[in-house]
C-alpha positions in Angstrom: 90.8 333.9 146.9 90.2 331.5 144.0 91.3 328.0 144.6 93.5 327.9 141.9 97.1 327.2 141.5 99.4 327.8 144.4 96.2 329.5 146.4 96.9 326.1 149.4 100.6 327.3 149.6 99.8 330.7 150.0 96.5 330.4 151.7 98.7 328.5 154.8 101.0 331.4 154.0 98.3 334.0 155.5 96.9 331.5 157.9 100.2 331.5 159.8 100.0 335.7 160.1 96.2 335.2 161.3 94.3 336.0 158.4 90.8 334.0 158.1 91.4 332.6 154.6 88.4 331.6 152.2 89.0 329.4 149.0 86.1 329.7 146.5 86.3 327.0 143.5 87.3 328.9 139.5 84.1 327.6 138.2 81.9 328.9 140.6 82.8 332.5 140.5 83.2 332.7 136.7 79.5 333.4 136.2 80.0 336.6 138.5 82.6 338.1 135.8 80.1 338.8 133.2 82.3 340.9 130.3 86.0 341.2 130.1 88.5 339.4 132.8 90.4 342.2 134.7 91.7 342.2 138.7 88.8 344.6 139.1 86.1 342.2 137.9 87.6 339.7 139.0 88.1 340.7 142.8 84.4 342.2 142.6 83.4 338.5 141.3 84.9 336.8 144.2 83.1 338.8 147.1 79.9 338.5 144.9 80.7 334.4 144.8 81.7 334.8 148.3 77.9 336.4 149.4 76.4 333.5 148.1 75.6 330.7 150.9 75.3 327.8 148.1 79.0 328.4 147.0 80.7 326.0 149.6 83.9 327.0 150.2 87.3 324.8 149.4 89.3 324.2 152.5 92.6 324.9 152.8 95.3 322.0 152.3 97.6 320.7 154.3 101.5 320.4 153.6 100.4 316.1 153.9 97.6 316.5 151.7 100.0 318.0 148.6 102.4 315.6 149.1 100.1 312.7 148.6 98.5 314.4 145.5 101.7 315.1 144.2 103.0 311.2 144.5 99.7 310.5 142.8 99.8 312.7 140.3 103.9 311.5 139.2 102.9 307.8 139.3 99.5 308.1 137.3 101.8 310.1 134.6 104.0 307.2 134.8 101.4 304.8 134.6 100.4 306.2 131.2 103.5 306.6 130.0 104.3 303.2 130.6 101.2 301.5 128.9 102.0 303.8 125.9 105.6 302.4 125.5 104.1 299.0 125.6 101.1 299.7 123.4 104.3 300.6 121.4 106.7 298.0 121.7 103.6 295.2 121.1 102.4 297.3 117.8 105.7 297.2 116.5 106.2 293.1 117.0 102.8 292.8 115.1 104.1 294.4 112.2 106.3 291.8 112.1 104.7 288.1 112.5 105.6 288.3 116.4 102.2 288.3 118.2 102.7 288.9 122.6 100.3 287.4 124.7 98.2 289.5 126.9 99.0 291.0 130.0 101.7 293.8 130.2 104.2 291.9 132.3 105.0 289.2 129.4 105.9 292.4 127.0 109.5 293.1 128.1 110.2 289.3 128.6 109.0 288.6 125.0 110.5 291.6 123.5 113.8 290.0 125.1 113.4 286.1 123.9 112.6 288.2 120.1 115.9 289.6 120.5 117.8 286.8 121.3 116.1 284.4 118.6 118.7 284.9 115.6 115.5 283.2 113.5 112.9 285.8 114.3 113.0 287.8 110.9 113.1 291.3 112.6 115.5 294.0 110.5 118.9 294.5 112.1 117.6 298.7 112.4 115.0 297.7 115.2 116.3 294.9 117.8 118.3 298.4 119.3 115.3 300.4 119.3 113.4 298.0 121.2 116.0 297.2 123.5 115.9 301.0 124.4 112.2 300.6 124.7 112.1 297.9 127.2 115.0 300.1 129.3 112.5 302.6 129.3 109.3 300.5 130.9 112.0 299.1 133.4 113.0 302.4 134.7 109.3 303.6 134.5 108.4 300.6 136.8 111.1 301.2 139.1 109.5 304.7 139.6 106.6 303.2 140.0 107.4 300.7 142.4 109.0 303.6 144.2 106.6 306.3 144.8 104.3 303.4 146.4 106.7 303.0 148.9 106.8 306.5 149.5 102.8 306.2 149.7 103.2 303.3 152.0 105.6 305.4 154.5 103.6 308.5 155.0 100.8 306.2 154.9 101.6 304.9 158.4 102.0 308.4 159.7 98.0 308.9 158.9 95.0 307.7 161.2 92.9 307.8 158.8 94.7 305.2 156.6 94.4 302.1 158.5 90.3 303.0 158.8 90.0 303.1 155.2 91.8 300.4 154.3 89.7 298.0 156.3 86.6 299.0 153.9 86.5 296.2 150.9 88.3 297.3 148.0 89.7 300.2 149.6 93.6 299.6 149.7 96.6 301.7 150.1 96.1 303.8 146.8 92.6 304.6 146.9 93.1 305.3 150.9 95.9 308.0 150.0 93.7 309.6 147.5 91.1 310.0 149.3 92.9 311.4 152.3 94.4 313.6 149.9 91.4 314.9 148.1 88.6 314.8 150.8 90.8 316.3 153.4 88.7 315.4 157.0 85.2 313.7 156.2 83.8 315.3 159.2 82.9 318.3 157.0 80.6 316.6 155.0 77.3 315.8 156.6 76.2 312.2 155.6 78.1 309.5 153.4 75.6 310.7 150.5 77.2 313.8 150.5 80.8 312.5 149.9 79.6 310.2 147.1 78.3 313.0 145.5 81.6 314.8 146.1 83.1 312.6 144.2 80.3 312.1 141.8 79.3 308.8 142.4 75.6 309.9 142.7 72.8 310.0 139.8 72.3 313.2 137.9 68.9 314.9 138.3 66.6 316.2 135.7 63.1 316.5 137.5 60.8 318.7 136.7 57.1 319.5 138.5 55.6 315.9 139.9 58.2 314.0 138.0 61.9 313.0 139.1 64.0 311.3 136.7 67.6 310.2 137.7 70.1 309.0 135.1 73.4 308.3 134.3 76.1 309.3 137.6 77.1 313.2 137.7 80.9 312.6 137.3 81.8 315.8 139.4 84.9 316.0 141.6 87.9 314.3 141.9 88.2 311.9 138.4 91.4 310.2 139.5 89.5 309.0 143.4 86.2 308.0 141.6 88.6 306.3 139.3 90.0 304.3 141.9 87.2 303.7 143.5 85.6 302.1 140.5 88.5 299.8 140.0 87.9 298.4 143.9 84.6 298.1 142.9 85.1 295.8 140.4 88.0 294.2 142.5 85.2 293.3 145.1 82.9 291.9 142.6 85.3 289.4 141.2 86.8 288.3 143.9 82.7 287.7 145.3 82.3 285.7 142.0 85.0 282.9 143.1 84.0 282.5 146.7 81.9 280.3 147.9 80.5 281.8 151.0 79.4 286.1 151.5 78.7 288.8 153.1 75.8 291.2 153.3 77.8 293.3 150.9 78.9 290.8 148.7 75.2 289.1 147.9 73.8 293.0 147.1 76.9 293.7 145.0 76.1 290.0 142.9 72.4 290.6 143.0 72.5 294.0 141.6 75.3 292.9 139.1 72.9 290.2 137.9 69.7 292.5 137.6 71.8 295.8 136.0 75.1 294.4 134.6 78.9 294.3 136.0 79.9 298.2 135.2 76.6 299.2 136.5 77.1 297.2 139.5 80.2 298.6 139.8 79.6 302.0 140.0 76.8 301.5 142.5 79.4 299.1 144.7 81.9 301.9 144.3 79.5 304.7 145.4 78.5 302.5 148.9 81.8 301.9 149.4 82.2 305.4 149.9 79.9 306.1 152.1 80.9 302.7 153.7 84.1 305.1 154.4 82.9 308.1 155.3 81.1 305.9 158.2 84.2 304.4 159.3 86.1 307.7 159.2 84.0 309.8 161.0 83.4 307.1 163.7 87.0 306.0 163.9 85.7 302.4 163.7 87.0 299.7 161.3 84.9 298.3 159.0 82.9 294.7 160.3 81.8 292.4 157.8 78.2 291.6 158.3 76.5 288.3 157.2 73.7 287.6 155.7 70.5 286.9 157.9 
């Protein structure tokens, strides 16, 4: 089948009756369906995707696996939901005279101390609007603030979770994520190969005697190599105000001062990946290593 939507559910469906089921990913067996889109073509495009031994098949995913996508998914919608009511709520002040420092925690309590100020010059049509407003990003937060404590519950119920999280910048969001995405590291062959699961890994445009690598391939999973960006840069900072470091830590500021912070970034983010594929297929935690 196609690994489209609802093809997990029903693909554990057949599982449990003893059927060998094979996910195939949309985009791979589109090229097979050459002229118009029927159930014909399209069932003759799957077994001519599924002949081909490049085309790696998707595995099935657990009932775990969903549920942490799904949590994910919600608060991520949340999360830009909320910035855009802010984004909002700080326009509308700047239309008139009140300017709100930055940093989206000082919105709401500003918002508030403009709507108690009798002096601040704003119409009487939009103190009740705004109020409504800041309800909103309060309820939105709550959500928030909930669904991570979901995350941090089933979190304790997975192995894998406590391995991850001992990587560097790896913490309980980008652990979740990754469990959820990536499933069992054991199928993938070398830490390389994850990172370019996730398209952490440089795009290739050789040709003949002459390789040339470029910019990173962004395949896979946005929201993970998302994630692991912002640990990434998490790491970096954090490196800047210490005094003393690691093995990691000294390549991650050397490369940041030969390349830049957002390409130092990336390239952190990509090692921490492998860094966690190592750690997950060994079942070791990570060990901080210092410098020789």
């Amino acid at each position: 089948m196609e690994a489209c939507g609802t093809a997990h559910h029903w693909g554990r469906e057949l599982q449990r009756q003893g059927h060998r089921v094979v996910l195939l990913p949309p985009h791979a067996i589109r090229p097979y369906v050459p002229r118009n889109k029927t159930d014909r073509t399209d069932a003759k495009g799957i077994f001519e995707a599924y002949r081909n031994e490049e085309i790696h098949p998707v595995p099935v995913k657990s009932v775990t696996q969903q549920t942490l996508a799904a949590l994910h998914r919600l608060r991520s919608r949340w999360m830009a939901t909320r910035t855009s009511r802010i984004n909002t709520v700080r326009g509308v002040l700047r239309e008139f005279g009140i300017p709100v420092p930055l940093g989206s925690r000082r919105v709401v309590p500003m918002v508030r101390l403009a709507l108690g100020d009798a002096d601040s010059g704003l119409p009487d049509a939009i103190p009740p609007a705004l109020d409504v407003a800041c309800s909103e990003i309060g309820k939105l937060e709550f959500r928030i603030a909930s669904v991570e404590r979901q995350l941090e519950t089933l979190s304790k119920e997975i192995s894998a979770v406590p391995l991850l999280r001992s990587v560097p910048g790896i913490g309980l969001l980008t652990s979740t994520a990754m469990v959820a995405v990536v499933g069992d590291a054991v199928r993938f062959r070398s830490g390389r190969r994850l990172g370019s699961f996730i398209g952490l890994t440089p795009r290739e445009s050789s040709t003949g005697l002459r390789r040339r690598l470029g910019a990173i391939s962004k395949r896979g999973d946005a929201y993970l190599r998302m994630l692991l960006i912002h640990g990434a840069s998490s790491v970096l900072c954090h490196a800047k105000k210490e005094t003393t470091h690691d093995r990691l830590r000294t390549w991650a500021l050397d490369r940041e001062q030969r390349r830049g912070h957002n390409k130092a970034a990336v390239a952190l983010a990509n090692k921490l990946a492998r860094m966690a594929w190592a750690v997950w297929t060994k079942g070791v935690p990570y060990q901080s290593q210092p410098v020789a």
